[in-house]
N, CA, C and O of each residue as an XYZ file, in Angstrom:
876
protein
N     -37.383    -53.938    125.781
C     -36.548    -52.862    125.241
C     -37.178    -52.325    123.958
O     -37.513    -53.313    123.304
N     -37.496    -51.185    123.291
C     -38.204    -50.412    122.338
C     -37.017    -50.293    121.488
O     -35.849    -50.271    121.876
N     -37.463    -50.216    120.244
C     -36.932    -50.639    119.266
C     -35.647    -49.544    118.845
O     -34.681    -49.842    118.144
N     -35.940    -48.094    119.524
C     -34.549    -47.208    119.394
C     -33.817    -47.717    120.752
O     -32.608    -47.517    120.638
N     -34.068    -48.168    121.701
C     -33.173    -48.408    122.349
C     -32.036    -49.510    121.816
O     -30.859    -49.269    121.548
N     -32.616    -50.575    121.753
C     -32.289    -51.731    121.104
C     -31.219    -51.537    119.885
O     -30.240    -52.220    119.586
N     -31.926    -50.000    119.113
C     -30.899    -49.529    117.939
C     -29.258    -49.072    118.004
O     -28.260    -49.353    117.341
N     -29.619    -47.992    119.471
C     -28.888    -47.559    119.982
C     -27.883    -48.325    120.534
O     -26.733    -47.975    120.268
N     -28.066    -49.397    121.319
C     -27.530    -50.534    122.025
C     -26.578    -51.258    120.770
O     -25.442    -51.660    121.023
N     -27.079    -51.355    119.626
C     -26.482    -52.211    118.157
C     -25.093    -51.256    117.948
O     -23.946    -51.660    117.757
N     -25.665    -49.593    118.064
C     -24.352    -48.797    117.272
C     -23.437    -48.834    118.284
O     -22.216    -48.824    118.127
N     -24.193    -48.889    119.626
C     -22.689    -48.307    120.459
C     -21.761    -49.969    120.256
O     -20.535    -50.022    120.157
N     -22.444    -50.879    120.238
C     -21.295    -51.750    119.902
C     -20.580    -52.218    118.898
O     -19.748    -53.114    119.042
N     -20.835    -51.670    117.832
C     -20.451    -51.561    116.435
C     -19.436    -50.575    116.524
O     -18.271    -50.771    116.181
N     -20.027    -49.159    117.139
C     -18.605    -48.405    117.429
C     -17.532    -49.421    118.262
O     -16.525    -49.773    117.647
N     -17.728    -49.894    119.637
C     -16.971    -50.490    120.350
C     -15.684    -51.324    119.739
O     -14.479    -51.283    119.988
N     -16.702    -52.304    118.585
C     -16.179    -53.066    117.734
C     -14.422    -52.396    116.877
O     -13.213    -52.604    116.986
N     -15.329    -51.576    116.101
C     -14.399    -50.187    115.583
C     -12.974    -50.085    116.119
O     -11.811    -50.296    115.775
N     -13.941    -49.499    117.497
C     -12.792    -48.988    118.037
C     -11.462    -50.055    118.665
O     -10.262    -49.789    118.595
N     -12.230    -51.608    119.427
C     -11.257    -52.468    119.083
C     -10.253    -52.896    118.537
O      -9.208    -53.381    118.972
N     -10.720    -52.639    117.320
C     -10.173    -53.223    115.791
C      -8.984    -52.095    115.780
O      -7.789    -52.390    115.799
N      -9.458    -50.857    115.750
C      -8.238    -49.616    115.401
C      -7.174    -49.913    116.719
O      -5.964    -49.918    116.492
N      -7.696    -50.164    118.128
C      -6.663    -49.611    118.771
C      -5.073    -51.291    118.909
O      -3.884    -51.267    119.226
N      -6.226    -52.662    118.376
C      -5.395    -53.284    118.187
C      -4.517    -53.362    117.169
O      -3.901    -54.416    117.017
N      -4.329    -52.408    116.407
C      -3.468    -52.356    115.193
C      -2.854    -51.313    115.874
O      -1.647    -51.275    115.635
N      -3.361    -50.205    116.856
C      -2.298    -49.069    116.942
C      -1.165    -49.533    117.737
O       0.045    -49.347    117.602
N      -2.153    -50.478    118.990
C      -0.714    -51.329    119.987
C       0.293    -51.990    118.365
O       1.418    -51.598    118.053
N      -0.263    -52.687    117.853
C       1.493    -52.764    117.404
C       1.815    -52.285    116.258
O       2.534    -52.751    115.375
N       1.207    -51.271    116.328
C       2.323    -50.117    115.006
C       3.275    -49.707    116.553
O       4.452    -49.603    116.211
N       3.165    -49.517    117.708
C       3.823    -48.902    118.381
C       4.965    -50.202    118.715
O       6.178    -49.999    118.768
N       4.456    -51.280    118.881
C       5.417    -52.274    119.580
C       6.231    -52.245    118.290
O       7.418    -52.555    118.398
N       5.767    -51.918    117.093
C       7.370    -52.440    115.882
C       7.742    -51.542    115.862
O       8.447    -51.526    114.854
N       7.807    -50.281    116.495
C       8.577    -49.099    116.522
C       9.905    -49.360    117.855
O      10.973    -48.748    117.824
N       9.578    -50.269    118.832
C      10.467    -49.886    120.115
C      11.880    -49.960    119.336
O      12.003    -50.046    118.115
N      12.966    -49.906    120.327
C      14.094    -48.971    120.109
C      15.108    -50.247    120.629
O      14.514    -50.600    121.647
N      16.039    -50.943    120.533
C      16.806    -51.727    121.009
C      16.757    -51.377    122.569
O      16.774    -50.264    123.093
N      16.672    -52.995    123.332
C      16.739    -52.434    124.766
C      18.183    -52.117    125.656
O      19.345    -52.524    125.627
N      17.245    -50.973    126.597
C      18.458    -50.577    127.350
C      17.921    -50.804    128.661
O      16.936    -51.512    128.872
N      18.524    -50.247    129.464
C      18.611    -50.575    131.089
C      17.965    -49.023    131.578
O      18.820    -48.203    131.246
N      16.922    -48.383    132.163
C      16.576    -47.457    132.384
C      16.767    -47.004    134.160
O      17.052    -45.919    134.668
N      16.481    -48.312    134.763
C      16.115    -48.092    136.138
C      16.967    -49.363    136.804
O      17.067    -50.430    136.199
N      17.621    -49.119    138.219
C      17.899    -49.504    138.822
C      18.138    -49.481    140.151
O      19.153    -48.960    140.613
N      17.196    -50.060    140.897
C      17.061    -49.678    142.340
C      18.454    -49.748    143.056
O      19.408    -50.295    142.505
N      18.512    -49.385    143.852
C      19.759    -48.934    144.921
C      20.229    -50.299    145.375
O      21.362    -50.688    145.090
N      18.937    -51.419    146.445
C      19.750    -52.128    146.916
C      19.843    -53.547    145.913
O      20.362    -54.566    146.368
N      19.346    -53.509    144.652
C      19.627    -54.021    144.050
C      20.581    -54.341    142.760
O      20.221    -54.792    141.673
N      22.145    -53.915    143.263
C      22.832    -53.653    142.262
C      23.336    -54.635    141.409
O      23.969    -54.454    140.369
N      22.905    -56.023    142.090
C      23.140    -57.276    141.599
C      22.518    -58.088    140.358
O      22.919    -59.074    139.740
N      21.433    -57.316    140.250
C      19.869    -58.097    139.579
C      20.426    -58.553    138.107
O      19.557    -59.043    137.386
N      21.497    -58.483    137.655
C      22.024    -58.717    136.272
C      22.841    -60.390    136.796
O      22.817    -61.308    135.976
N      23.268    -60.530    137.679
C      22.822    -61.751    138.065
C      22.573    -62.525    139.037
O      23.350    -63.310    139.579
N      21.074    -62.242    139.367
C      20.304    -63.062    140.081
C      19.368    -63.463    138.934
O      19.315    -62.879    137.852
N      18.781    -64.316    139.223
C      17.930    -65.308    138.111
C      16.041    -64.604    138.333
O      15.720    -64.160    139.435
N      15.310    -64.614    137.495
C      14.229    -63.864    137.441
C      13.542    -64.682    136.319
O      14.018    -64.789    135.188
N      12.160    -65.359    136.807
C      12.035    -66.367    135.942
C      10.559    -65.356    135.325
O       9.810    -64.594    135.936
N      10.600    -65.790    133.832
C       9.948    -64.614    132.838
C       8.478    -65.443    133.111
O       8.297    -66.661    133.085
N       7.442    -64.303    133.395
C       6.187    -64.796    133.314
C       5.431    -64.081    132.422
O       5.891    -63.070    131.891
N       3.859    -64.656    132.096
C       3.162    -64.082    130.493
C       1.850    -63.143    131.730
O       2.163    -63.187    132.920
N       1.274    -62.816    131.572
C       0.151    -62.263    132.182
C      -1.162    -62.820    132.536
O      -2.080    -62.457    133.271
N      -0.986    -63.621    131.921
C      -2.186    -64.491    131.994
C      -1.434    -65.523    133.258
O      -2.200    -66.261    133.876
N      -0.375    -65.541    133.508
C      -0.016    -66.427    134.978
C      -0.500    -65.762    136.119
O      -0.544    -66.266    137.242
N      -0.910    -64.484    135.785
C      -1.181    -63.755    137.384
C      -2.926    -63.808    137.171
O      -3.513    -62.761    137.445
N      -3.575    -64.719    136.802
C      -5.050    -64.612    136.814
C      -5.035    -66.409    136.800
O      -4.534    -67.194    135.996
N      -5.911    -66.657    138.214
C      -6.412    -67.745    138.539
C      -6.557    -68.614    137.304
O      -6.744    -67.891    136.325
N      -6.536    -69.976    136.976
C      -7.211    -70.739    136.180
C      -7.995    -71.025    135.679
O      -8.045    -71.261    134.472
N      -9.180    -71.116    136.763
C     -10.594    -70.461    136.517
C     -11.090    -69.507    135.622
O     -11.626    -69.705    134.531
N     -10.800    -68.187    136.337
C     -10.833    -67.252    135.196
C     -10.258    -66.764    134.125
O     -10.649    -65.956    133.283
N      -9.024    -67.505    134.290
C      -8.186    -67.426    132.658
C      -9.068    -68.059    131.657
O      -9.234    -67.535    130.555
N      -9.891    -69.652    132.143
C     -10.395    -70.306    131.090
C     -12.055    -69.293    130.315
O     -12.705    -69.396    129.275
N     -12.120    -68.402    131.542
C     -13.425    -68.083    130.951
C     -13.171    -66.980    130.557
O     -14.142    -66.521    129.956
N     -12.147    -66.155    130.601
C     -11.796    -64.766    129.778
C     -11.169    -65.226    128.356
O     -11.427    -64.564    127.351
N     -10.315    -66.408    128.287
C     -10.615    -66.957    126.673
C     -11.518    -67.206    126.066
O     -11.575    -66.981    124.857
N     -12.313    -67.654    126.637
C     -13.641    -67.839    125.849
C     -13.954    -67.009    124.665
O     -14.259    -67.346    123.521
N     -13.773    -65.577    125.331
C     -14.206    -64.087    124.803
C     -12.853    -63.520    123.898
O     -13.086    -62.655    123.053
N     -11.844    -63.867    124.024
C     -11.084    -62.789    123.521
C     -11.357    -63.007    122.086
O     -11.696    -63.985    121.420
N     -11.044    -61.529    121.782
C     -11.322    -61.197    120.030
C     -10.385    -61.144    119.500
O      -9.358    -60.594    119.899
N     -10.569    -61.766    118.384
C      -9.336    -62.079    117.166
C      -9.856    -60.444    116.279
O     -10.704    -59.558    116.388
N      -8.540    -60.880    115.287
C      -8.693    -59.655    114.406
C      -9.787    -59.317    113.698
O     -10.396    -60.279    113.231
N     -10.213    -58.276    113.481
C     -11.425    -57.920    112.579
C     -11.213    -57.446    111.640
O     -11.137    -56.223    111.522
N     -10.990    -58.609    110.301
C     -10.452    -58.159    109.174
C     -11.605    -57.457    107.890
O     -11.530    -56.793    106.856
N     -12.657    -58.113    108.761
C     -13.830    -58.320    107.415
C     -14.387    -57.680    108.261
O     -13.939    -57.040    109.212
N     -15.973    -57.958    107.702
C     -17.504    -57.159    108.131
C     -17.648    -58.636    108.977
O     -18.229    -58.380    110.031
N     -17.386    -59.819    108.907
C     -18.564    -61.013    109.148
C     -17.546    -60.693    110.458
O     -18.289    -60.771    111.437
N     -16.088    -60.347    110.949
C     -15.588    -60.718    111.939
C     -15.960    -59.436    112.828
O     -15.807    -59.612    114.036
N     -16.361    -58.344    112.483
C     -17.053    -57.594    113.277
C     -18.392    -57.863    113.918
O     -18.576    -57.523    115.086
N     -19.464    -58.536    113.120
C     -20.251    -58.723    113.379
C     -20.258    -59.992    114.453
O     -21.242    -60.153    115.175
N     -18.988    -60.986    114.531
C     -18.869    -62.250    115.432
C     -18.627    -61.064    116.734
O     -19.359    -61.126    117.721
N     -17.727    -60.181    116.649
C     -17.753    -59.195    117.702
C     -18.523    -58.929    118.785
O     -18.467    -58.991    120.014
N     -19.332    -58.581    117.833
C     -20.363    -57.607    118.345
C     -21.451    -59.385    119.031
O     -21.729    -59.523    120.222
N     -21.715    -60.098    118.296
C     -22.246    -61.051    118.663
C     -21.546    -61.926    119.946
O     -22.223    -62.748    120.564
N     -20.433    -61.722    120.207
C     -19.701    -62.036    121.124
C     -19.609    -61.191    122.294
O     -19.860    -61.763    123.355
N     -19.235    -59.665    122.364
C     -19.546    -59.480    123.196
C     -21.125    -58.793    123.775
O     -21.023    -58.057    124.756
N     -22.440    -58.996    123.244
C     -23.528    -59.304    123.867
C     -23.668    -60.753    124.255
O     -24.641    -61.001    124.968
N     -22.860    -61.785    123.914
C     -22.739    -63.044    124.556
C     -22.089    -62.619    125.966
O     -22.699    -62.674    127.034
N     -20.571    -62.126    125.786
C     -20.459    -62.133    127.079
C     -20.971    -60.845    127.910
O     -20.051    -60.720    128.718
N     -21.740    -59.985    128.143
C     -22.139    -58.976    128.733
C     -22.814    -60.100    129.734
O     -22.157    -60.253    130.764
N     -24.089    -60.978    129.624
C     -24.798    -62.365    130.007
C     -24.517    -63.175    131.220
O     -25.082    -63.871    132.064
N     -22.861    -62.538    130.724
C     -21.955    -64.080    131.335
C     -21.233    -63.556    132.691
O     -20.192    -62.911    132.815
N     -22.298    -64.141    133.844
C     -21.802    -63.230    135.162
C     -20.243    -64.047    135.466
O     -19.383    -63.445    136.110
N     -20.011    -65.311    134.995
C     -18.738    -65.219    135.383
C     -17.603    -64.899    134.960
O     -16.528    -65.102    135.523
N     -17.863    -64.199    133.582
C     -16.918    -63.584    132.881
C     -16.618    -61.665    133.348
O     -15.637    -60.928    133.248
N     -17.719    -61.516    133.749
C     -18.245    -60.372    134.299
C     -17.549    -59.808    135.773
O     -17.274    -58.676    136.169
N     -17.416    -61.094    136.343
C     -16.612    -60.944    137.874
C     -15.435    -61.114    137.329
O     -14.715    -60.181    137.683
N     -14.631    -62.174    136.331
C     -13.634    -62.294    135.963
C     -12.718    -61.085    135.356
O     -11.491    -61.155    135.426
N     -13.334    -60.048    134.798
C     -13.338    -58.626    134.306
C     -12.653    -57.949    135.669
O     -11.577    -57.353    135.632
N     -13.301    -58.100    136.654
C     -12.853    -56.982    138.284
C     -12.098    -57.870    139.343
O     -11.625    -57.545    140.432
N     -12.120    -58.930    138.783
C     -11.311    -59.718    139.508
C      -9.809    -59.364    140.263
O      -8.684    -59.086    139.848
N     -10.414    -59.527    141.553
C      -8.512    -59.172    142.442
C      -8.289    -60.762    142.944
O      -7.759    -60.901    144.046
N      -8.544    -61.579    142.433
C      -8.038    -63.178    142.654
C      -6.972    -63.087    142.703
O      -6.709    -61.952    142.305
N      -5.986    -63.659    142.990
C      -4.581    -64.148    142.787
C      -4.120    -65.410    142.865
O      -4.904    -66.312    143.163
N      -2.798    -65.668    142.614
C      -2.392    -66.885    142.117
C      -1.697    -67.024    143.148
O      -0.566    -66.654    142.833
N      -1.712    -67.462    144.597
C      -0.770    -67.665    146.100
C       0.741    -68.164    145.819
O       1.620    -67.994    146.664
N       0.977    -68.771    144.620
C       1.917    -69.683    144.388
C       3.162    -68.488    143.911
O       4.364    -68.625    144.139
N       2.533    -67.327    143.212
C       3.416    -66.315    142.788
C       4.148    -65.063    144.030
O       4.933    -64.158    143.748
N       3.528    -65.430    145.532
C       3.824    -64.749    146.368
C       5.350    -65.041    146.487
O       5.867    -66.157    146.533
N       6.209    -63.375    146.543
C       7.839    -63.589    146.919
C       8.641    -64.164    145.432
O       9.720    -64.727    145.616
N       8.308    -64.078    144.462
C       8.622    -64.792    143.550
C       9.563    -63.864    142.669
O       9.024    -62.759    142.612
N      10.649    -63.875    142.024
C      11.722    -62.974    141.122
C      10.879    -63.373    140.378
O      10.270    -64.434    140.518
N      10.719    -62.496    139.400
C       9.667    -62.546    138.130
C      10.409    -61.296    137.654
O      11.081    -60.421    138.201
N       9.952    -61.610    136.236
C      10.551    -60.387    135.273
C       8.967    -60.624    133.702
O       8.465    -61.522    133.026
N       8.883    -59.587    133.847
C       6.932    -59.491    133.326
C       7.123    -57.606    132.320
O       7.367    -56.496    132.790
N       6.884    -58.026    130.950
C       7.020    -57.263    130.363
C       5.705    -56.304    130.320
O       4.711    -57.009    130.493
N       5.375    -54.962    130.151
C       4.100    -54.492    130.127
C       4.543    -52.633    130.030
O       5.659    -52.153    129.831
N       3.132    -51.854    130.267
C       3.488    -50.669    130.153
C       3.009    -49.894    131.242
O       1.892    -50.046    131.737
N       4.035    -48.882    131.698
C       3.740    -47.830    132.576
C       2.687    -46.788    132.564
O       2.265    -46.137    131.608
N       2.267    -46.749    134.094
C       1.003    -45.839    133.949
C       1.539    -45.302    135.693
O       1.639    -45.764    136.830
N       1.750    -44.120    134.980
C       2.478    -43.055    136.615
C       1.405    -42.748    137.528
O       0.378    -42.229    137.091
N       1.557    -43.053    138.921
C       0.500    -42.535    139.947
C       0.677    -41.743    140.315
O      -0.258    -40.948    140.411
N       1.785    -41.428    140.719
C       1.911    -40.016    141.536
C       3.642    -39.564    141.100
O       4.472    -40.319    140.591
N       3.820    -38.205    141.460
C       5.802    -38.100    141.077
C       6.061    -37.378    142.610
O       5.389    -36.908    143.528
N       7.783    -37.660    142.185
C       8.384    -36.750    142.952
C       8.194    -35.041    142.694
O       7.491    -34.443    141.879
N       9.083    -34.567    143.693
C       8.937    -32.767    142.901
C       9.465    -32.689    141.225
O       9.033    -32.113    140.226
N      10.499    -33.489    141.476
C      11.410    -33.344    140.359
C      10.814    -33.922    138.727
O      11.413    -33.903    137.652
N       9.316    -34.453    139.074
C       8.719    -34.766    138.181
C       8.927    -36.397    137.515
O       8.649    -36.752    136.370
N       9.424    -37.119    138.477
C      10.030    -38.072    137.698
C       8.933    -38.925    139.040
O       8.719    -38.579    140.202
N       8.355    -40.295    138.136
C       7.792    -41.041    138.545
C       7.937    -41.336    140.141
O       9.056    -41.012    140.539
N       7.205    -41.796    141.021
C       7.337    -42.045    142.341
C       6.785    -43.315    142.675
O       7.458    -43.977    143.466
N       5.695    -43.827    142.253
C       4.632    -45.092    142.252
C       4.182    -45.229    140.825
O       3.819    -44.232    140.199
N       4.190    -46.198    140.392
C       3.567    -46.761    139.062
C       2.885    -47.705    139.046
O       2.999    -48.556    139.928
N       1.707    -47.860    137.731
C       1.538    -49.424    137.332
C       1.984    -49.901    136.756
O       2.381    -49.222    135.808
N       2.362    -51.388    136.696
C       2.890    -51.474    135.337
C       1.504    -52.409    134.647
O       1.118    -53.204    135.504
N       0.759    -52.502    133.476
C      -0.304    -52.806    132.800
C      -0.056    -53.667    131.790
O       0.730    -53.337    130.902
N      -0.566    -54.661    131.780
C      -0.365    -55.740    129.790
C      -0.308    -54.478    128.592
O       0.559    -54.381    127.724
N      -0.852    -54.045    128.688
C      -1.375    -52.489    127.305
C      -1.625    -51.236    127.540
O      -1.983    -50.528    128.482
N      -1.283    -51.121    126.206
C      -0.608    -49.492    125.851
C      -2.170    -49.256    126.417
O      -3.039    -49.953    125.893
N      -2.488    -48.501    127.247
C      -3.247    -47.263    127.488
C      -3.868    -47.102    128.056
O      -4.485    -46.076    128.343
N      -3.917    -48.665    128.602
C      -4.711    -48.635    130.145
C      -4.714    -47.985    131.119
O      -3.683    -47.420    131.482
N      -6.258    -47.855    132.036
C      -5.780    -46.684    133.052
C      -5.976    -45.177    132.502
O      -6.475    -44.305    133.214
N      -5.609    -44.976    131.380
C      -5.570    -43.311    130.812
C      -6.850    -43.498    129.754
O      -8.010    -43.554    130.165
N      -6.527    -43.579    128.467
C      -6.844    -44.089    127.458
C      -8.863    -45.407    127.205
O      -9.932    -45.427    126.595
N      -8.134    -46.085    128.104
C      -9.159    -46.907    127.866
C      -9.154    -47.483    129.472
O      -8.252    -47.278    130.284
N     -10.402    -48.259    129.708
C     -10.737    -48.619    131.082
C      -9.679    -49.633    131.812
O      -8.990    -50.429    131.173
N      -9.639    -49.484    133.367
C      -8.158    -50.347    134.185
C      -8.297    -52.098    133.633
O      -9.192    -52.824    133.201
N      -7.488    -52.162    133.809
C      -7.723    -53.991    133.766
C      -8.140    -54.704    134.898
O      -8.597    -53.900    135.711
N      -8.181    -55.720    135.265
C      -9.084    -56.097    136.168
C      -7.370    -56.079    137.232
O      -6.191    -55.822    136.986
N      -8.063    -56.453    138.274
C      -6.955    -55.705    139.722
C      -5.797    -56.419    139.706
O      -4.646    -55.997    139.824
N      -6.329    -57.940    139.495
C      -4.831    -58.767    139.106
C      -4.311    -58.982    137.820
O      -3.720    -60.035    137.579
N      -4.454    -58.151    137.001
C      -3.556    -58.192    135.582
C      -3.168    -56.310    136.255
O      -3.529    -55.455    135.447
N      -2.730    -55.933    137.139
C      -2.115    -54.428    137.304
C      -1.669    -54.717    138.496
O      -2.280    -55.107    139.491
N       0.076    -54.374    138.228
C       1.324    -54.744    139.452
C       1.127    -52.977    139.904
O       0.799    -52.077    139.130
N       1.391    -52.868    141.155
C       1.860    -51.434    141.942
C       3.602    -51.552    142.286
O       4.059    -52.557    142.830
N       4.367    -50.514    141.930
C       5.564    -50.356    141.873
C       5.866    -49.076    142.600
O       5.697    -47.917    142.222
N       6.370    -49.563    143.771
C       7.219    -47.897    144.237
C       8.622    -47.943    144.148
O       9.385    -48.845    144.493
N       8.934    -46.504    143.479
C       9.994    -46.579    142.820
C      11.000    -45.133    143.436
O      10.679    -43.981    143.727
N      12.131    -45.770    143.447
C      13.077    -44.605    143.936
C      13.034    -43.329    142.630
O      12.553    -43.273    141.499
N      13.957    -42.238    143.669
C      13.899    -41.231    142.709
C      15.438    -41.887    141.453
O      16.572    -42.316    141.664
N      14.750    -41.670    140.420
C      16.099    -41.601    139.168
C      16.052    -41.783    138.019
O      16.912    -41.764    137.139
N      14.057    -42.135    138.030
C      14.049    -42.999    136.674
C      13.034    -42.151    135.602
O      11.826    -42.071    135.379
N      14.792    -41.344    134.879
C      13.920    -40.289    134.267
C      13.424    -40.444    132.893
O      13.100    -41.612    132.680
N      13.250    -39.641    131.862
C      12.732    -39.600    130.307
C      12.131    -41.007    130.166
O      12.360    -41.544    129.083
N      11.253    -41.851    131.238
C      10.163    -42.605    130.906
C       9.444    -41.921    129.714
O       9.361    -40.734    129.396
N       8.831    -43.335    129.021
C       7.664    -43.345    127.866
C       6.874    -43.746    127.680
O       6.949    -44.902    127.265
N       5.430    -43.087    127.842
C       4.142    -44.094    128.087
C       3.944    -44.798    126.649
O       2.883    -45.420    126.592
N       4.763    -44.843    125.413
C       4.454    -45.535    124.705
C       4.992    -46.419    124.096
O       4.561    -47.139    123.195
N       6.727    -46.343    124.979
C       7.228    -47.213    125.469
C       7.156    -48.515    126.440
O       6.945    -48.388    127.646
N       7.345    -49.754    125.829
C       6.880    -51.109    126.675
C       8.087    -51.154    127.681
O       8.729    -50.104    127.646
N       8.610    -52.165    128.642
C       9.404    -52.304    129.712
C       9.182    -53.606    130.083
O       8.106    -54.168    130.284
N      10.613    -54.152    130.176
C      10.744    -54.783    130.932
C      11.291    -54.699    132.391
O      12.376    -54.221    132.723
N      10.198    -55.336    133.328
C      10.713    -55.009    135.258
C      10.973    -56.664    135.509
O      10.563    -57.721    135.030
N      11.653    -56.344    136.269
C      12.426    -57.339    137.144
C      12.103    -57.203    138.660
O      12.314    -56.092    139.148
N      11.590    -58.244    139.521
C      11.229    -57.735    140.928
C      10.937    -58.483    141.802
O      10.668    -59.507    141.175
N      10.803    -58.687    142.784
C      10.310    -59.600    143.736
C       8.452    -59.459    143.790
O       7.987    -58.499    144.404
N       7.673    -60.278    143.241
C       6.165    -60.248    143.084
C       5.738    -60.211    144.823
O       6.491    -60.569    145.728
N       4.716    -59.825    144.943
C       4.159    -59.597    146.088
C       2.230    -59.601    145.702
O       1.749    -59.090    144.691
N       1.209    -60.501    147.098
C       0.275    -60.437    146.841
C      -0.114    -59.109    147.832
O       0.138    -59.030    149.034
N      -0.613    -58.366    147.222
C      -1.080    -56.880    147.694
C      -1.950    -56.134    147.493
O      -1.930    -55.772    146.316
N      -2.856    -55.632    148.145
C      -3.969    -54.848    147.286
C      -4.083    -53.403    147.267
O      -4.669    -53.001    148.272
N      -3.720    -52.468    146.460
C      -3.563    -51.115    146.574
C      -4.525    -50.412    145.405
O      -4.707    -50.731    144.230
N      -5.025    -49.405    146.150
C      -6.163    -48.956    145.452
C      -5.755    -47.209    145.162
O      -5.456    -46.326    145.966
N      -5.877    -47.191    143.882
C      -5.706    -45.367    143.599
C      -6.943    -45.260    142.290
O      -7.261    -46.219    141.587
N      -7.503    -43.910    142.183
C      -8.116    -43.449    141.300
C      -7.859    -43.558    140.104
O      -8.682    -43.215    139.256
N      -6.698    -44.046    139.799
C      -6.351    -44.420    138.279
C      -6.335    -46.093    138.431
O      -5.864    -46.781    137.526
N      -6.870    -46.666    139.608
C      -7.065    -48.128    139.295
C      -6.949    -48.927    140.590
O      -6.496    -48.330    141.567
N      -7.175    -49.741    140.668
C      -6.614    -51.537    141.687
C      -6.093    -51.726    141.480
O      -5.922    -51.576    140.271
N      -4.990    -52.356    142.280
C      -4.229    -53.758    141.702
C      -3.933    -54.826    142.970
O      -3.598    -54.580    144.129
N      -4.173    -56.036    142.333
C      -3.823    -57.024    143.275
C      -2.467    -57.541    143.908
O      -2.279    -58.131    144.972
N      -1.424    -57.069    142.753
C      -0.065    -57.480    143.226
C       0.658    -55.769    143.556
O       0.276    -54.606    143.427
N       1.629    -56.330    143.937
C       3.138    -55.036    144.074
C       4.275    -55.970    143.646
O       4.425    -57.191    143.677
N       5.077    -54.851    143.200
C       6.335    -55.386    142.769
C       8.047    -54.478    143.564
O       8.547    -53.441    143.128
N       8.506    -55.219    144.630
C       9.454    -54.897    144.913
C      10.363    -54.662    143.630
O      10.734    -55.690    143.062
N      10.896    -53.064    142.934
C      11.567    -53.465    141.922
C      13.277    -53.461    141.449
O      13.902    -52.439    141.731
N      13.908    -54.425    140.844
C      15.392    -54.379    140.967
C      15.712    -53.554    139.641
O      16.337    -52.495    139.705
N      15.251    -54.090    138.424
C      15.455    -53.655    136.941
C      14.427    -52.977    136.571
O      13.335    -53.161    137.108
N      14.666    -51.812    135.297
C      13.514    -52.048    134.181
C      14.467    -51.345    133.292
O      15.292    -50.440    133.408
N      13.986    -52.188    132.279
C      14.514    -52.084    130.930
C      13.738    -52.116    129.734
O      12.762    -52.859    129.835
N      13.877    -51.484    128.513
C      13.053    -50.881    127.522
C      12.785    -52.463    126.860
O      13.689    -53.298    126.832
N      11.256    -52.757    126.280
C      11.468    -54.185    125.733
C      10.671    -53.714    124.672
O       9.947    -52.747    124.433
N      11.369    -55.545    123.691
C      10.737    -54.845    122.492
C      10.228    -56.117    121.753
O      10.900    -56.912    121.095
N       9.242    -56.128    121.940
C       7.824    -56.987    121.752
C       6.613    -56.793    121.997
O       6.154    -55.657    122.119
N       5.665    -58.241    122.147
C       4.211    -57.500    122.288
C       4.369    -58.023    123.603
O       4.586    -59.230    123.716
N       4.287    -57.231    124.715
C       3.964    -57.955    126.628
C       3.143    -58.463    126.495
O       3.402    -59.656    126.657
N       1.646    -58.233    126.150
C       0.722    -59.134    126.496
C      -0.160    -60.251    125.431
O      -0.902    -59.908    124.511
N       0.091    -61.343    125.760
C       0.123    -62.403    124.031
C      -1.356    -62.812    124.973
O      -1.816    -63.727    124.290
N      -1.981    -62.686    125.741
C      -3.083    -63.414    126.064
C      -4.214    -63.098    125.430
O      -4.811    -64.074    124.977
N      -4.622    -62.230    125.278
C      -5.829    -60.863    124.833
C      -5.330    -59.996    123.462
O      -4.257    -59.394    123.423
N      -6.199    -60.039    122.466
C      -6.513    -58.815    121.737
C      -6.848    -57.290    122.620
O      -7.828    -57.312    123.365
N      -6.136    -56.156    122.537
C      -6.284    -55.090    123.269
C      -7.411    -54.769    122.973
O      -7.385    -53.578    122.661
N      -8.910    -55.384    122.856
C     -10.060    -54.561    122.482
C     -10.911    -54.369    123.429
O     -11.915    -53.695    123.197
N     -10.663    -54.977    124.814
C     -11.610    -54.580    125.995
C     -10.886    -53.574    126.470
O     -11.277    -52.941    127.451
């Protein structure tokens, strides 16, 4: 590699770094903004779901073991200083290297044990397609603010597919949610992304925390 390439290769990840650093402070200037939760959506044949039992899962339950242990490896802590940018940047040319962190990235693995399962999994909406009426029709739901639009999909099994009746209006992409649903192993593919699961859905309701505690939002 010649020595401007090599240069070039240093800034774009120094920007990368950067940009890490900013957008994990913007996810939660937005999460300490949410709004007390309410009840937004409620499917038809599920008028019950307030009580049936829905056991709360983190995101990191829907990614194999395997590759949970080797996507920790990598995740980035805050970059408060210069030396923690530079572990950054030294970290991820460590993992660029690392083919099994690399497959772990596009990974549509799944966890068999979560098939059919009431789960209730906090995260944020990313609309696939609408009705006429403009109101959502199919969604993702994503660990972070901006996935999919914003910044690149997550790997296939950290992104649920949701088809959703008509009703569920003045959604907010910068608004978090909590869904409630019957998990399903599934593989559905659209131009705004993969995903390995679907979610039959009963609830969603506005939540107000951080959904995804596994990862720093900087990949």
């Amino acid at each position: 590699m010649s020595v401007k390439a090599a240069f070039a290769t240093l800034l774009m990840l120094v920007i990368a770094a950067f940009l890490g650093f900013f957008t994990a402070k913007h996810s939660n200037d937005i999460v300490a903004t949410f709004k007390p939760t309410t009840v937004v959506y409620t499917a038809k044949p599920h008028g019950s779901s307030e009580t049936m039992e829905y056991s709360s899962k983190r995101w990191e339950e829907l990614i194999p073991e395997q590759e949970r242990e080797v996507l920790s490896k990598y995740q980035a802590k805050d970059a408060v200083k210069v030396t923690d940018m530079v572990a950054q940047i030294l970290n991820s040319i460590e993992s660029a290297n690392d083919e099994k962190y690399k497959q772990a990235m596009i990974s549509s693995n799944t966890v068999s044990i979560l098939e059919g399962q009431s789960v209730s999994l906090p995260g944020f909406i990313v609309p696939v397609d609408f009705y006429p009426n403009r109101q959502p029709k199919n969604i993702f739901l994503v660990p972070y603010f901006g996935a999919c639009i914003h910044f690149p999909p997550p790997p296939p099994n950290q992104i649920i597919f949701i088809r959703l009746e008509p009703g569920f209006s003045n959604f907010d992409l910068n608004q978090a949610y909590t869904i409630k649903g019957k998990l399903k192993i599934e593989l559905f593919e659209d131009l705004m992304g993969t995903s390995a699961y679907s979610m039959d859905v009963a609830q969603i309701k506005e939540f107000n925390g951080e959904p995804d505690t596994f990862r720093k939002h900087t990949r």
